[in-house]
KOLFI-525054 format. One record per residue: x, y, z of N, C-alpha, C in turn; residue in three letters; chain; residue number from 1. Coordinates in steps of 0.02 Angstrom, whole numbers, plus 32768, in hexadecimal, padded with zeros to 4 digits. Layout:
<node n_xx="X" n_yy="Y" n_zz="Z" ca_xx="X" ca_yy="Y" ca_zz="Z" c_xx="X" c_yy="Y" c_zz="Z" r="ala" c="A" k="NUM"/>
...
***
This chain:
<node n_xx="4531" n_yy="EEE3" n_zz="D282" ca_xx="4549" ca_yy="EE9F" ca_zz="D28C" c_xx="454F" c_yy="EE92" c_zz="D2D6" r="unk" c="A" k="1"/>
<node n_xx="4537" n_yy="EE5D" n_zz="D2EA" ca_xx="453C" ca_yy="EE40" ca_zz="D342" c_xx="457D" c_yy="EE3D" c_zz="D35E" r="unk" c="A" k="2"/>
<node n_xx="4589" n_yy="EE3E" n_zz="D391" ca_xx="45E4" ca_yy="EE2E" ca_zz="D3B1" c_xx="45E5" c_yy="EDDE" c_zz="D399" r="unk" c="A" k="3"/>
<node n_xx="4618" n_yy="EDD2" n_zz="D3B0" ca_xx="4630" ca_yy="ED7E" ca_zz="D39B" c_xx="4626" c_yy="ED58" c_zz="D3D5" r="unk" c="A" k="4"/>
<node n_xx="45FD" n_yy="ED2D" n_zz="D3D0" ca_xx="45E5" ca_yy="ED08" ca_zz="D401" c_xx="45E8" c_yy="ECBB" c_zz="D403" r="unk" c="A" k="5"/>
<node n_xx="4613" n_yy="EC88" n_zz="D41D" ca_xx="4606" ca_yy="EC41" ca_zz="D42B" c_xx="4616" c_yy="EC26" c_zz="D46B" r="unk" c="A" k="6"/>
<node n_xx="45E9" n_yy="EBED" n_zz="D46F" ca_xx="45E3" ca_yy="EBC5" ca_zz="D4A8" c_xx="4629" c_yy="EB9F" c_zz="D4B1" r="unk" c="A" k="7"/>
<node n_xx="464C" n_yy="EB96" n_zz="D4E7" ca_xx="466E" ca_yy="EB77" ca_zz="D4F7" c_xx="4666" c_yy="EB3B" c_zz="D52D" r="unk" c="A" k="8"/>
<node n_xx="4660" n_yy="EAF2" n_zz="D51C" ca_xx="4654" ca_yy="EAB9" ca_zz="D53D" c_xx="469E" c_yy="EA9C" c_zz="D566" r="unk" c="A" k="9"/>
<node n_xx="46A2" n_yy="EA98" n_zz="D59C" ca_xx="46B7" ca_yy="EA75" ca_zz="D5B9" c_xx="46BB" c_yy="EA38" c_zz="D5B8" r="unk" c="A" k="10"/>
<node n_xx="4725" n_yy="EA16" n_zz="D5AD" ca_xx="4719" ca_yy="E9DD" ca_zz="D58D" c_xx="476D" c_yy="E9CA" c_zz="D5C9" r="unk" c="A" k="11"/>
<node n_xx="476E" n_yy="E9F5" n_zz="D5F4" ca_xx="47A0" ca_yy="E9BF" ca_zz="D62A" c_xx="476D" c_yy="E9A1" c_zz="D65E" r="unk" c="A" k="12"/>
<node n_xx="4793" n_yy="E974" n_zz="D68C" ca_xx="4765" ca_yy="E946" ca_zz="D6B5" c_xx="4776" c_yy="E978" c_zz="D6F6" r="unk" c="A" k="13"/>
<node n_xx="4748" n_yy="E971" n_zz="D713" ca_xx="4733" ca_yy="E99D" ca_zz="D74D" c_xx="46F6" c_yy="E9B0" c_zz="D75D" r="unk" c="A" k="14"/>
<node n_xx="46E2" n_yy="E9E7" n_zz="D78D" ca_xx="469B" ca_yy="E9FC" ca_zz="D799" c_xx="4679" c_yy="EA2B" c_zz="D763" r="unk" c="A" k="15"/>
<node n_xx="46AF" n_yy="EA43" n_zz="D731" ca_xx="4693" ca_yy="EA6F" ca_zz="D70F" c_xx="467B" c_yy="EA3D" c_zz="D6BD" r="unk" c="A" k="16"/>
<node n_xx="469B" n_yy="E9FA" n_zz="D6B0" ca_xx="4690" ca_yy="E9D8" ca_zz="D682" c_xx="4648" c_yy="E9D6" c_zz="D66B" r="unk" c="A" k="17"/>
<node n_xx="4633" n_yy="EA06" n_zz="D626" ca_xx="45F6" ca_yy="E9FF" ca_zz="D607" c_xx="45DD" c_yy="EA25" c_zz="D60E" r="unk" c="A" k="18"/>
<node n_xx="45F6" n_yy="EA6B" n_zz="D63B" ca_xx="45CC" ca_yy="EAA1" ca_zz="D63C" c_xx="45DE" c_yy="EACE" c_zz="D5FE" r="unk" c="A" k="19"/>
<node n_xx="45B6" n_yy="EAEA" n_zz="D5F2" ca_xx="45A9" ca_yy="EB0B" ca_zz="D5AA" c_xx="45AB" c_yy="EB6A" c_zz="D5B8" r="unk" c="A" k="20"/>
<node n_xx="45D8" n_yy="EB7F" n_zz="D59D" ca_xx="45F3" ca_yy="EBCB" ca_zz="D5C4" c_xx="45E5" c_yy="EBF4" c_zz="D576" r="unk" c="A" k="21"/>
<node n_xx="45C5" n_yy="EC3B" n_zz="D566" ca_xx="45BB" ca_yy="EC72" ca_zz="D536" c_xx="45D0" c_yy="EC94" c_zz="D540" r="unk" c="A" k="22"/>
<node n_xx="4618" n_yy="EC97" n_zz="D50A" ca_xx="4647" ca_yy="ECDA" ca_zz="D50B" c_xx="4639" c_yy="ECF7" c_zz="D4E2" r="unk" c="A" k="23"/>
<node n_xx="4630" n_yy="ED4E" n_zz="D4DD" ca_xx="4614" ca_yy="ED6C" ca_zz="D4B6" c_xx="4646" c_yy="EDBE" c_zz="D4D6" r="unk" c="A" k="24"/>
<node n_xx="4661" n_yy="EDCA" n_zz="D47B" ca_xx="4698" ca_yy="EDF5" ca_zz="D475" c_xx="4665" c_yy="EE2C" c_zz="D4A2" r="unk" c="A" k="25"/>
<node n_xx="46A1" n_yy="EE67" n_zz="D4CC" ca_xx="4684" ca_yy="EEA1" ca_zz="D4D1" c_xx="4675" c_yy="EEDA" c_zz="D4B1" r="unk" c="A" k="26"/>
<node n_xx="4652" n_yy="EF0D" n_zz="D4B9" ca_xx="4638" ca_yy="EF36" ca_zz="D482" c_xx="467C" c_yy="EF57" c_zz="D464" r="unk" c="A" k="27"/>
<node n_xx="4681" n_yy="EF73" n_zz="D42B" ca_xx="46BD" ca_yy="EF85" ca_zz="D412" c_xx="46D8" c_yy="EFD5" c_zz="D442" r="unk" c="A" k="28"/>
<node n_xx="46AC" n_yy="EFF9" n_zz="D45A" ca_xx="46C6" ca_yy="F025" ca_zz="D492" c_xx="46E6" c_yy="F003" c_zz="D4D9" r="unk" c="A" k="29"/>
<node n_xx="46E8" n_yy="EFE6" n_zz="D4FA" ca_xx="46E1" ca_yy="EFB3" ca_zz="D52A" c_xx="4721" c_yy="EF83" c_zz="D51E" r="unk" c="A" k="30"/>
<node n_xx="472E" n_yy="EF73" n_zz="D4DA" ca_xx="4762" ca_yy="EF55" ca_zz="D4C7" c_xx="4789" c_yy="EF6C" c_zz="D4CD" r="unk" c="A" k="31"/>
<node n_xx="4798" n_yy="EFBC" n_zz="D493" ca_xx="47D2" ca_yy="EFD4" ca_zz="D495" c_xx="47DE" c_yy="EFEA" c_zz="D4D7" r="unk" c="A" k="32"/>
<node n_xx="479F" n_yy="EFFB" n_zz="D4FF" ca_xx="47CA" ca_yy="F029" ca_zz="D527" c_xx="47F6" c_yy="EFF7" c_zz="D56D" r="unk" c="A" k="33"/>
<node n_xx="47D3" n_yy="EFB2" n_zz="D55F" ca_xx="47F9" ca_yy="EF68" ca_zz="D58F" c_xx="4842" c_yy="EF78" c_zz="D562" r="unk" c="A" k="34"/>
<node n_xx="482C" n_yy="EF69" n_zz="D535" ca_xx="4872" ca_yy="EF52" ca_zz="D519" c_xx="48B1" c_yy="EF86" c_zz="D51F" r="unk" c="A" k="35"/>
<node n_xx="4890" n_yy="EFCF" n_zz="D518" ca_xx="48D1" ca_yy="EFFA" ca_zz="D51E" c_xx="48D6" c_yy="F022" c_zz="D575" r="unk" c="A" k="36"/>
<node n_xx="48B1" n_yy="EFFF" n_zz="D59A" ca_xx="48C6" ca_yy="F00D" ca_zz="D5F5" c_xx="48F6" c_yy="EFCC" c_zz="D5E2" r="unk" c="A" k="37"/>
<node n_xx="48F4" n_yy="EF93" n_zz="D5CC" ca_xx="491F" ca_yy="EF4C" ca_zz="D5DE" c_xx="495E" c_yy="EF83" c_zz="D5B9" r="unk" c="A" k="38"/>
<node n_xx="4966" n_yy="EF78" n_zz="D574" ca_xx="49BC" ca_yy="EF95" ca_zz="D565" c_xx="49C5" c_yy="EFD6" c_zz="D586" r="unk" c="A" k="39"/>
<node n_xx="49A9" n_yy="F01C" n_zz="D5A1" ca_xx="49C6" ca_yy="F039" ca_zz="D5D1" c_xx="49CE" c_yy="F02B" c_zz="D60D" r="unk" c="A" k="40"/>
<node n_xx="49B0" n_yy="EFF0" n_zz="D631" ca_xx="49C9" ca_yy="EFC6" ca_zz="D67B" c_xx="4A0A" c_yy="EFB0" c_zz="D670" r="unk" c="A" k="41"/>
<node n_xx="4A11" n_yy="EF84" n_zz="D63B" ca_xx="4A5A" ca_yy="EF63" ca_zz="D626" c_xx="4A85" c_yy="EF96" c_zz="D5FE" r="unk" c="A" k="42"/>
<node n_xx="4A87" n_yy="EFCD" n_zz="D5F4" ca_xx="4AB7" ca_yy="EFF1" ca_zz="D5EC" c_xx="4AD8" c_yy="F01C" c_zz="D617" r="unk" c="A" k="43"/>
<node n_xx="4A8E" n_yy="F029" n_zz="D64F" ca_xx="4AAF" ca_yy="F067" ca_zz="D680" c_xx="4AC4" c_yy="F02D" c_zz="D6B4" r="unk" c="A" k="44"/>
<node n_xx="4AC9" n_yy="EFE9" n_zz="D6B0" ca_xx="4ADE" ca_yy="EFCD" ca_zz="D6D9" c_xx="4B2B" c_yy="EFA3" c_zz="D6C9" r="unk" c="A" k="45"/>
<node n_xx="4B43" n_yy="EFCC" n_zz="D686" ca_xx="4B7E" ca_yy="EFB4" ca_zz="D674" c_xx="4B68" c_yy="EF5E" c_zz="D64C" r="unk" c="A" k="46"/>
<node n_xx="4B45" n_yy="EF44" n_zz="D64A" ca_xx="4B3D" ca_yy="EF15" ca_zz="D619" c_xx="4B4C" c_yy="EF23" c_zz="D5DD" r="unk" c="A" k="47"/>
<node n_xx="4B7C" n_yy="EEEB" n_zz="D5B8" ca_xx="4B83" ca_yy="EF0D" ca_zz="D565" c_xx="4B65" c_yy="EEF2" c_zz="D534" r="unk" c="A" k="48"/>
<node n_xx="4B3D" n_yy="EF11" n_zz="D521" ca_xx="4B23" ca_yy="EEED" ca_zz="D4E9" c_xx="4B34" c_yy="EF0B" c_zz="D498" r="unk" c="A" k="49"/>
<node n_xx="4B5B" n_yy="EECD" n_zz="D476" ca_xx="4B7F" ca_yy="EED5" ca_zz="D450" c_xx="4B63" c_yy="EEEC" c_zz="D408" r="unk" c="A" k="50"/>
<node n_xx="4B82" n_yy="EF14" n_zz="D3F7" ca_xx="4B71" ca_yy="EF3D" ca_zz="D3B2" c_xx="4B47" c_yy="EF09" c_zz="D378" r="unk" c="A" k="51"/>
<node n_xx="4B2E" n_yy="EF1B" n_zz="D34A" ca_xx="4AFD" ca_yy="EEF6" ca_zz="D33C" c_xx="4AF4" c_yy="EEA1" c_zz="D33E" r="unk" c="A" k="52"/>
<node n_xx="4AD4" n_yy="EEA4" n_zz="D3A5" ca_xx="4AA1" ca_yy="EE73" ca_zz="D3A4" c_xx="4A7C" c_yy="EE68" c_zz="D389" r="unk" c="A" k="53"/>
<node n_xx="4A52" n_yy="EE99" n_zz="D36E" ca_xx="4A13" ca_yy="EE87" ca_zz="D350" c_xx="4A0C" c_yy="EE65" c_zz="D31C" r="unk" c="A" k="54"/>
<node n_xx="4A4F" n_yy="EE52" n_zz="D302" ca_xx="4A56" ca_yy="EE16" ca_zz="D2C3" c_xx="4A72" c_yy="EDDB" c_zz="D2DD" r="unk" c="A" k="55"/>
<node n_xx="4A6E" n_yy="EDCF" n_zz="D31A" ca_xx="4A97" ca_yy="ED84" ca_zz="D32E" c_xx="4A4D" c_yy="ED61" c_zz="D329" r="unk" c="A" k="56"/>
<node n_xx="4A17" n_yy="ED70" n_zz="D317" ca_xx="49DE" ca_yy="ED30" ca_zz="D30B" c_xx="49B9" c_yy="ED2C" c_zz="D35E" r="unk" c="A" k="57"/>
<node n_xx="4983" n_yy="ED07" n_zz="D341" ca_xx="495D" ca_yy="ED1E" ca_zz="D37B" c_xx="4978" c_yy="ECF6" c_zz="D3AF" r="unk" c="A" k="58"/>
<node n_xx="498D" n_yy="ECAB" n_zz="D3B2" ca_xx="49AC" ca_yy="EC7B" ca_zz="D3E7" c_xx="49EF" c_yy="ECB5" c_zz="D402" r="unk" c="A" k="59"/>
<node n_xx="4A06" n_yy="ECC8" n_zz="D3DF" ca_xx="4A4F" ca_yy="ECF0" ca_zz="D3FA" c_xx="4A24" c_yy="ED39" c_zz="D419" r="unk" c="A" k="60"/>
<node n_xx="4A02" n_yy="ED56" n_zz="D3FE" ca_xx="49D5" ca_yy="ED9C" ca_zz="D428" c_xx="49BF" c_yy="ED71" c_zz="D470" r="unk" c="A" k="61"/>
<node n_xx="49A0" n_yy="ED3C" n_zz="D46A" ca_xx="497A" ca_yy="ED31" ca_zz="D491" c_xx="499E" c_yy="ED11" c_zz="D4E4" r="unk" c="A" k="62"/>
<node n_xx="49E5" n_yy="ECE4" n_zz="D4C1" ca_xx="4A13" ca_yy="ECD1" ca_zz="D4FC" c_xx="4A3E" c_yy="ED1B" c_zz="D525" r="unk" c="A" k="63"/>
<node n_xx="4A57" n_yy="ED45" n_zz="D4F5" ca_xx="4A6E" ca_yy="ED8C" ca_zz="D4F5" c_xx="4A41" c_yy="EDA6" c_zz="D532" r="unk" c="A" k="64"/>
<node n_xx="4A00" n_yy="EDB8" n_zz="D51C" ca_xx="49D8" ca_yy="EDC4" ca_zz="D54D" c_xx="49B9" c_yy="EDAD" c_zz="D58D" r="unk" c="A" k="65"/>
<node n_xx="49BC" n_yy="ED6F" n_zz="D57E" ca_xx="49BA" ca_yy="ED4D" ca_zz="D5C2" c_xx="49FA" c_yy="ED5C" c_zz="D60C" r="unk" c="A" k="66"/>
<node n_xx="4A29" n_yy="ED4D" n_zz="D5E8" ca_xx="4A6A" ca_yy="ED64" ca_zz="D60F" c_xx="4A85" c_yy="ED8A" c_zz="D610" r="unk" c="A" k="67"/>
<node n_xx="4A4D" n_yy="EDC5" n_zz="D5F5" ca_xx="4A6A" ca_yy="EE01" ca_zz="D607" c_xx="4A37" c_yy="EE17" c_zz="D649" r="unk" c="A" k="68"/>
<node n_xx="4A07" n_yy="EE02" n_zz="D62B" ca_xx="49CA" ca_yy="EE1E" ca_zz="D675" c_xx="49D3" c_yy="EDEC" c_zz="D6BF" r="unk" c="A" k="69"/>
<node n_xx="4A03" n_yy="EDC0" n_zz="D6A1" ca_xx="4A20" ca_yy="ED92" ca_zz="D6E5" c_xx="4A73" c_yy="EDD0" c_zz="D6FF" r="unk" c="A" k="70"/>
<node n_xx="4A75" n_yy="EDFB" n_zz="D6F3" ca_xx="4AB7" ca_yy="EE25" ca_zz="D700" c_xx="4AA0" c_yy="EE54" c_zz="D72E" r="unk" c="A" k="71"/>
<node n_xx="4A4E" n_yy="EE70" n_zz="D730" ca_xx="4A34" ca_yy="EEA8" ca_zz="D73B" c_xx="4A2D" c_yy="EEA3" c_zz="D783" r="unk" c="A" k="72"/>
<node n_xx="4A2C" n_yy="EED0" n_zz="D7A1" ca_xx="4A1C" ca_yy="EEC8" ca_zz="D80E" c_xx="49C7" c_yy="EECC" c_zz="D7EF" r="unk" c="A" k="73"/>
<node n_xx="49B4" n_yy="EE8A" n_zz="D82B" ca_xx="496A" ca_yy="EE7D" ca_zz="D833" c_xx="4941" c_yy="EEB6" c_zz="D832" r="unk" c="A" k="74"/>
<node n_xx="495C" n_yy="EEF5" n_zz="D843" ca_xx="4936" ca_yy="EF2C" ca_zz="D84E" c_xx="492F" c_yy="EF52" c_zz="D803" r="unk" c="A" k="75"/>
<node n_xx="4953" n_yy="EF3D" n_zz="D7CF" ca_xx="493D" ca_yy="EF49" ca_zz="D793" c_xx="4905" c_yy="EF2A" c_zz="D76D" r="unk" c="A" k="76"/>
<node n_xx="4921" n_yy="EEF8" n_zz="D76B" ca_xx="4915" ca_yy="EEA8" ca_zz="D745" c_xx="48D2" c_yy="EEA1" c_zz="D75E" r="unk" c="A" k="77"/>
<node n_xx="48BC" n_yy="EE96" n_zz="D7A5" ca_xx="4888" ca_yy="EE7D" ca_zz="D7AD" c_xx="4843" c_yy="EEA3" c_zz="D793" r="unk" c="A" k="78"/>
<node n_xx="4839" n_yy="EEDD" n_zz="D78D" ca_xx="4809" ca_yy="EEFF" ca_zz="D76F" c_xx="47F2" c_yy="EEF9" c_zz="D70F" r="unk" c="A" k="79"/>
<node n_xx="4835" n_yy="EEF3" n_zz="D6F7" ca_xx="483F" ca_yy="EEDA" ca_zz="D6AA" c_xx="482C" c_yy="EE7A" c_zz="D6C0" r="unk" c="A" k="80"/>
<node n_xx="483C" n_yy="EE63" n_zz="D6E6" ca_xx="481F" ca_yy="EE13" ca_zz="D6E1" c_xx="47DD" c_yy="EE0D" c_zz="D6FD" r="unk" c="A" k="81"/>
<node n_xx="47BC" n_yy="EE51" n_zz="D71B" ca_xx="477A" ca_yy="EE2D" ca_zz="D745" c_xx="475C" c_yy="EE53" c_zz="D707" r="unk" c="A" k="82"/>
<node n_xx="4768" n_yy="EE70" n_zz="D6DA" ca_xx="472F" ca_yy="EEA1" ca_zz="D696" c_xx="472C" c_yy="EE4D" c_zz="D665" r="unk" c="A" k="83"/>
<node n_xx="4755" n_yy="EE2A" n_zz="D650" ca_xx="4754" ca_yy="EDFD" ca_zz="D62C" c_xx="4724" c_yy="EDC7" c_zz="D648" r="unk" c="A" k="84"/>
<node n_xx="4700" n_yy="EDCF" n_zz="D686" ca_xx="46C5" ca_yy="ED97" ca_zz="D692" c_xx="4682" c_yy="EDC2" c_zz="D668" r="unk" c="A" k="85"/>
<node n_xx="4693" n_yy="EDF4" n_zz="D66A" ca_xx="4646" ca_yy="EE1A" ca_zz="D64F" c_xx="462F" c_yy="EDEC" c_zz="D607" r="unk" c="A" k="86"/>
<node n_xx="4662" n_yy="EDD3" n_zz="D5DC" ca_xx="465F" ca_yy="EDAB" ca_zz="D5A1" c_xx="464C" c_yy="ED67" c_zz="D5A4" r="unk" c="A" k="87"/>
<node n_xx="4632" n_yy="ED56" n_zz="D5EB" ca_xx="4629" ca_yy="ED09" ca_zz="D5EB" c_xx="45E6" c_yy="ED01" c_zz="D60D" r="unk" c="A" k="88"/>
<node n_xx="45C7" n_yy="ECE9" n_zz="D5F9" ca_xx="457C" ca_yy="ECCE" ca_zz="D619" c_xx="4596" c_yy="EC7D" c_zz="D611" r="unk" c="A" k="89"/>
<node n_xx="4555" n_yy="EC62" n_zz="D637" ca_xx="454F" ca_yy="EC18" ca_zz="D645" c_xx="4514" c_yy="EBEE" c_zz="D633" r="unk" c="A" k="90"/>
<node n_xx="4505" n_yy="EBBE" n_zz="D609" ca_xx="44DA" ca_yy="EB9C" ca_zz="D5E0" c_xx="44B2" c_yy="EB71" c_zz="D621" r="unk" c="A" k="91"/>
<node n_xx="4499" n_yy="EB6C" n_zz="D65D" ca_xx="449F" ca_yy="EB4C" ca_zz="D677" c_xx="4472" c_yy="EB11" c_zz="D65D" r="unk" c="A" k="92"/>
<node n_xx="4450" n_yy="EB01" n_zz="D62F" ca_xx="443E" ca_yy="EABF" ca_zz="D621" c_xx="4440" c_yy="EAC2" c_zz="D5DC" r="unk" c="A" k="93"/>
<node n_xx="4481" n_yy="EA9C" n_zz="D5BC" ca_xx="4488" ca_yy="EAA3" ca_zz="D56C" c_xx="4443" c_yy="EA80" c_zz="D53C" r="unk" c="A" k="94"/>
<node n_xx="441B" n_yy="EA54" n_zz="D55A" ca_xx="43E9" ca_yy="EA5A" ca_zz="D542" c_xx="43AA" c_yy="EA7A" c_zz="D531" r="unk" c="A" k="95"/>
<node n_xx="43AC" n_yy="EAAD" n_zz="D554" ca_xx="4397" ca_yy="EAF0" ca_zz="D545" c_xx="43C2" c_yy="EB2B" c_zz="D523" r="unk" c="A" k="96"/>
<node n_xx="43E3" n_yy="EB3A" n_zz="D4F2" ca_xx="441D" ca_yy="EB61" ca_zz="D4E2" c_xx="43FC" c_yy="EBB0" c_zz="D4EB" r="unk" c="A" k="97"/>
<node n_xx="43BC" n_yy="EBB8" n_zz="D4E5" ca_xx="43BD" ca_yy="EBF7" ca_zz="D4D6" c_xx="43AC" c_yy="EC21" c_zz="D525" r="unk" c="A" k="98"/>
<node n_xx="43C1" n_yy="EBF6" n_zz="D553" ca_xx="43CA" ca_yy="EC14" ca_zz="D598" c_xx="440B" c_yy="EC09" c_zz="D5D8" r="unk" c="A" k="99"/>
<node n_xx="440B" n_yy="EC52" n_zz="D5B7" ca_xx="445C" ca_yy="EC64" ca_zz="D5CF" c_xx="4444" c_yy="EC91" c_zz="D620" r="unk" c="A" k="100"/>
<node n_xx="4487" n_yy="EC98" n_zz="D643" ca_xx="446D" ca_yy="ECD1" ca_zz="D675" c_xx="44CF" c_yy="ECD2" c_zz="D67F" r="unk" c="A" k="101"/>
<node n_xx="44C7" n_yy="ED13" n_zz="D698" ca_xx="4519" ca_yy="ED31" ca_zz="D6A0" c_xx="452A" c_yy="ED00" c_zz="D6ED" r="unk" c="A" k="102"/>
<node n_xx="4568" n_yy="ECFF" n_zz="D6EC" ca_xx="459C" ca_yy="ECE3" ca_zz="D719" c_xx="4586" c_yy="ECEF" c_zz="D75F" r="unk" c="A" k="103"/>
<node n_xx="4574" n_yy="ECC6" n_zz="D79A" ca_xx="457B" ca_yy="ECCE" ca_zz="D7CB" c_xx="45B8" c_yy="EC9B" c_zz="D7E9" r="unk" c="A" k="104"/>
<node n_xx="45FA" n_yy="ECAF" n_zz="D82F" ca_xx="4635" ca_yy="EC7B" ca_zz="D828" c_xx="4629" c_yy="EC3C" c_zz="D829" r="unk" c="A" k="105"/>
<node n_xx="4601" n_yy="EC2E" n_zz="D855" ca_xx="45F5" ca_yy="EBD5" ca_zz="D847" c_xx="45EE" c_yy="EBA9" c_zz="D80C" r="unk" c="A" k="106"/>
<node n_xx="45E7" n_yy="EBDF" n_zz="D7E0" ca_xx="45E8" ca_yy="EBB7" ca_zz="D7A8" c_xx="461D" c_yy="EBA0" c_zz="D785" r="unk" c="A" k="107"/>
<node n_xx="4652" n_yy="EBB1" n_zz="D78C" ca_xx="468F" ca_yy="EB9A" ca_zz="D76C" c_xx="46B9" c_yy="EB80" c_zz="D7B4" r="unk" c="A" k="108"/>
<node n_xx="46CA" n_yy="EB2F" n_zz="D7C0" ca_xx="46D3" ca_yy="EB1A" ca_zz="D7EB" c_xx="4720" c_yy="EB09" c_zz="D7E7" r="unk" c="A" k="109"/>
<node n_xx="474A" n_yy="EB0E" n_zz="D7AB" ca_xx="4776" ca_yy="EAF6" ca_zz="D7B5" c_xx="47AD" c_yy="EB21" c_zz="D7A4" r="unk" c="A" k="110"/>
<node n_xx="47F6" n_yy="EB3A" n_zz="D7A9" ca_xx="4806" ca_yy="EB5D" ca_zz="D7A7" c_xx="4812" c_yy="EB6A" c_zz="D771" r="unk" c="A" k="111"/>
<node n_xx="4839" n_yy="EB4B" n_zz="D735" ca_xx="484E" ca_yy="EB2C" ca_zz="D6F9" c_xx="4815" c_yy="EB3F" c_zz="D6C6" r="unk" c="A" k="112"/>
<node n_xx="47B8" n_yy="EB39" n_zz="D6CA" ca_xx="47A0" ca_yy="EB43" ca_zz="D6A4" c_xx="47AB" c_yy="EB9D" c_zz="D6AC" r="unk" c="A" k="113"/>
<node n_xx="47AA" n_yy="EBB8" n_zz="D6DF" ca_xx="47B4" ca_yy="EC06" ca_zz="D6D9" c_xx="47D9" c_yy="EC1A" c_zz="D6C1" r="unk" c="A" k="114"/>
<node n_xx="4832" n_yy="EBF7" n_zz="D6A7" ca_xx="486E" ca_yy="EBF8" ca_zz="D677" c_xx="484A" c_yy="EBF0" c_zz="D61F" r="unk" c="A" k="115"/>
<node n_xx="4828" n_yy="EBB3" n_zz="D62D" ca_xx="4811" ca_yy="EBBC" ca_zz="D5E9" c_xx="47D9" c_yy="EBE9" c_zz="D5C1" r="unk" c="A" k="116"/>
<node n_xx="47BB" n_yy="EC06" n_zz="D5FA" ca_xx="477D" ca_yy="EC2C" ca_zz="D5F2" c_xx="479E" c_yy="EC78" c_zz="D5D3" r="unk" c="A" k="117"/>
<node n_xx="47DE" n_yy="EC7F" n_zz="D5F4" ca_xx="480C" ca_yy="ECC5" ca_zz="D5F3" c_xx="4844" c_yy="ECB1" c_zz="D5AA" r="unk" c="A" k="118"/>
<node n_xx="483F" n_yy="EC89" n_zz="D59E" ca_xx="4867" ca_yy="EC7C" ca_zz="D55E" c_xx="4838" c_yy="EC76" c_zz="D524" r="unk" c="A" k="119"/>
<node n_xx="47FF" n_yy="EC69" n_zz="D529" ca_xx="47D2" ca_yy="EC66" ca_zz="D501" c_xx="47B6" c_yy="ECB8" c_zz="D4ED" r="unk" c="A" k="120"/>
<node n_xx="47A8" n_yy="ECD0" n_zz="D52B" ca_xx="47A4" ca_yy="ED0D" ca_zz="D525" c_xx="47C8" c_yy="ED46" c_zz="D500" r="unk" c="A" k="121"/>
<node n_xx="4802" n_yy="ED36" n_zz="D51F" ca_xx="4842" ca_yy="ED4F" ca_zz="D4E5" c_xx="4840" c_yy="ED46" c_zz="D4A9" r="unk" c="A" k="122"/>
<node n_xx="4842" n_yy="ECFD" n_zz="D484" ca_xx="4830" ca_yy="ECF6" ca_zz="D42F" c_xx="47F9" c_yy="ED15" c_zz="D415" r="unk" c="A" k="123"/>
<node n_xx="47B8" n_yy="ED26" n_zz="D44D" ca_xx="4773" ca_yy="ED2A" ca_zz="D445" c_xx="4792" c_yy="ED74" c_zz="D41F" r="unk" c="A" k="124"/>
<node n_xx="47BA" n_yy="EDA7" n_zz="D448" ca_xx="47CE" ca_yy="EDEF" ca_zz="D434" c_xx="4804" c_yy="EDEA" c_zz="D419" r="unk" c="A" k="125"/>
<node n_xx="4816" n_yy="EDBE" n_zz="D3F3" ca_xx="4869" ca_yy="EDD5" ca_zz="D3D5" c_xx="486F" c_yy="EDFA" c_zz="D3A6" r="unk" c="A" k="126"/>
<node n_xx="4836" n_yy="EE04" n_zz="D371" ca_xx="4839" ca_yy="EE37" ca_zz="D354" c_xx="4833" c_yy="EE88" c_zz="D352" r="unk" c="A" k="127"/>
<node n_xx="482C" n_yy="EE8E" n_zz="D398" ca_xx="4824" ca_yy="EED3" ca_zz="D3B3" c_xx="4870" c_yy="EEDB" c_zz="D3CB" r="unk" c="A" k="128"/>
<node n_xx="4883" n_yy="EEAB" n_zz="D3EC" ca_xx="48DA" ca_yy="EEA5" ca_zz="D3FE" c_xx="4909" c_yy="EED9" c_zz="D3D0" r="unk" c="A" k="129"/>
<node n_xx="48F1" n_yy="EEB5" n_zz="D38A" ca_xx="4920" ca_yy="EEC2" ca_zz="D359" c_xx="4911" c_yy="EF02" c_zz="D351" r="unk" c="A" k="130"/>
<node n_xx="48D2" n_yy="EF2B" n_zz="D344" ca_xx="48C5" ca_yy="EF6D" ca_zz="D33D" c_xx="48D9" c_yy="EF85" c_zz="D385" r="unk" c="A" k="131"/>
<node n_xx="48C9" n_yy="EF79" n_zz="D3B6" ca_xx="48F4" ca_yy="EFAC" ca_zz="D3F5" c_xx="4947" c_yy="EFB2" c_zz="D3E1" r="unk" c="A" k="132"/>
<node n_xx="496A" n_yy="EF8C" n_zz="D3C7" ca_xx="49A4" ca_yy="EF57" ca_zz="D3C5" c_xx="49C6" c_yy="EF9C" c_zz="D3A1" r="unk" c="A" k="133"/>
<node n_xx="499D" n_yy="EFA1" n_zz="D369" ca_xx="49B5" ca_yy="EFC8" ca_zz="D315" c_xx="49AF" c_yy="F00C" c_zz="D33D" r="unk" c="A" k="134"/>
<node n_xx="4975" n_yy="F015" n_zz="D364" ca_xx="495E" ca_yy="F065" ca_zz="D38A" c_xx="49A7" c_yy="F08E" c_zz="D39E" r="unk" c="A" k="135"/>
<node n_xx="49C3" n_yy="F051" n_zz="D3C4" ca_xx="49E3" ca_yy="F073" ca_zz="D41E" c_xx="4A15" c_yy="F093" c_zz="D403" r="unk" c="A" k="136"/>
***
C-alpha cells in the first residue's frame, strides 16, 4: 500500500494564495523514529506529557504537540521541524498535477502558510502519534 498522500491548496490572501503544496506521510521507519526523538526531546526536557494522550483525539494530540515542541530550546526543536519539510513538495503549475518537484525556500512566501503546512503535516501523521503515544 502507498504512504498517504494529498495536495494541499492555498486558500488565505497573500503571495502564497493558489499555490498547490504535496504532503506525503514519511516512510513508516522515518516516522517512528521522528516521532519517538520528538517525545524523548520533550521528556528529557521536563515537558509533561500527560498519561494517555494518545486518546485526547487527533485535534487534542495535535494542539498537545504543537506546544509542546514550542517548550523545546531551538537547538532541539529545530532539527525535528527542518525533517517535516522532507514531506512537502510543490505543484508549481496546478494545471499540470502530475509535476511536482521538492521545496526550494522561495517557495513558501508567507509565514502563516509554513504554520499551516506544519499542522497539516501533523494530521498527515497522527496516526503514528497514537502508536509512538501507546509505545513510550
Amino acid at each position: 500500500m502507498a504512504r498517504k498522500s494529498f495536495n494541499y491548496k492555498v486558500q488565505d490572501a497573500g503571495r502564497d494564495f493558489g499555490k498547490v503544496f504535496v504532503l506525503t506521510e514519511l516512510p513508516a521507519a522515518q516516522g517512528e523514529a521522528w516521532g519517538m526523538r520528538a517525545i524523548l526531546a520533550l521528556t528529557a526536557e521536563g515537558v509533561d506529557i500527560p498519561p494517555g494522550f494518545e486518546r485526547m483525539g487527533m485535534a487534542g494530540m495535535i494542539e498537545l504537540g504543537v506546544k509542546s515542541l514550542a517548550k523545546l530550546r531551538w537547538e532541539t526543536a529545530q532539527p525535528l521541524l527542518a525533517e517535516m519539510w522532507q514531506c512537502v513538495q510543490i505543484m508549481p503549475d496546478p494545471a499540470r498535477a502530475h509535476v511536482v518537484r521538492e521545496l526550494i525556500d522561495e517557495d513558501i512566501e508567507e509565514i502563516m502558510t509554513r504554520v499551516k503546512l506544519r499542522y497539516e503535516i501533523f494530521k498527515l501523521h497522527g496516526d503514528f502519534l497514537t502508536a509512538v503515544a501507546a509505545s513510550k
